[in-house]
C-alpha positions in Angstrom: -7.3 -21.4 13.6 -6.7 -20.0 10.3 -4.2 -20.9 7.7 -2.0 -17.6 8.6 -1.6 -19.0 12.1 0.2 -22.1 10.7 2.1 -19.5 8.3 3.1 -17.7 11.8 4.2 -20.9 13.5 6.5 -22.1 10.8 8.1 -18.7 10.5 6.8 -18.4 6.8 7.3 -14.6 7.3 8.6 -12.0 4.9 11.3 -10.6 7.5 13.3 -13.8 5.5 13.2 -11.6 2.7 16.3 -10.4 1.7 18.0 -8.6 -1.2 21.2 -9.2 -2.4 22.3 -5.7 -3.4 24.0 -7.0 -6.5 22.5 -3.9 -8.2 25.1 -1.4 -6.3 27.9 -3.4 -8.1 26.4 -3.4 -11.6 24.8 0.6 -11.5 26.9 3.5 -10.8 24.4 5.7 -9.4 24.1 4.3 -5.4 21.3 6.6 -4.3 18.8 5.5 -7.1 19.9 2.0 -6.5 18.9 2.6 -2.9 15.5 4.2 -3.2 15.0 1.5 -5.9 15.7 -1.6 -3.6 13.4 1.0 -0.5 10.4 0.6 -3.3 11.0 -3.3 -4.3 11.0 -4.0 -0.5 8.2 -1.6 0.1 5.9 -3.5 -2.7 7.2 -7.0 -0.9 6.1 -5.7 2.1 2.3 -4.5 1.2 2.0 -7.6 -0.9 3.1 -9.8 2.3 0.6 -7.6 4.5 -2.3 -8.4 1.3 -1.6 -12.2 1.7 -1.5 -12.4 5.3 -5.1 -10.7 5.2 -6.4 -13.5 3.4 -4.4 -16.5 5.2 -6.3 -14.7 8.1 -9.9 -15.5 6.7 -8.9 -18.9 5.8 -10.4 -20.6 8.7 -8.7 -24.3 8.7 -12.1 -25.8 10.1 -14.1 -25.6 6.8 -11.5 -28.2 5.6 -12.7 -31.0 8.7 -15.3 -33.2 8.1 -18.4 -32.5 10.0 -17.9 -35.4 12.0 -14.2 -35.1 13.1 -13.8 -34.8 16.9 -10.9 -33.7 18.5 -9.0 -31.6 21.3 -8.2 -28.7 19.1 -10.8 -26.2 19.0 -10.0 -25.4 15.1 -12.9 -22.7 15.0 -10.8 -20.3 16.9 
């Protein structure tokens, strides 16, 4: 089990990412304000994709002592 599983059961996605478009009511130019907020959410997205790589090789098991025993196979 690695630490991006967890991430994945409490829903600790970026899909809760969300922005506020406040930047269409302060600029007048809506298209650059668009492909602006496109490159912002773009970044969020590879940076998301980045950290879920390395939750993925942060096996949970190297955290146990070598003597715990129980039912949860945390290698996995």
């Amino acid at each position: 089990m690695a630490l991006k599983d967890v991430f994945t059961v409490l829903q600790l996605t970026d899909d809760q990412l969300e922005l506020g478009h406040l930047a269409q009511y302060i600029f007048p130019d809506p298209n650059h304000v668009a492909q602006s907020e496109q490159e912002i959410s773009q970044a969020f997205h590879q940076a998301f994709a980045a950290f879920y790589d390395q939750l993925d090789q942060f096996k949970l098991d190297h955290l146990l002592k070598e003597d715990a025993v129980g039912t949860i196979d945390w290698a996995e």
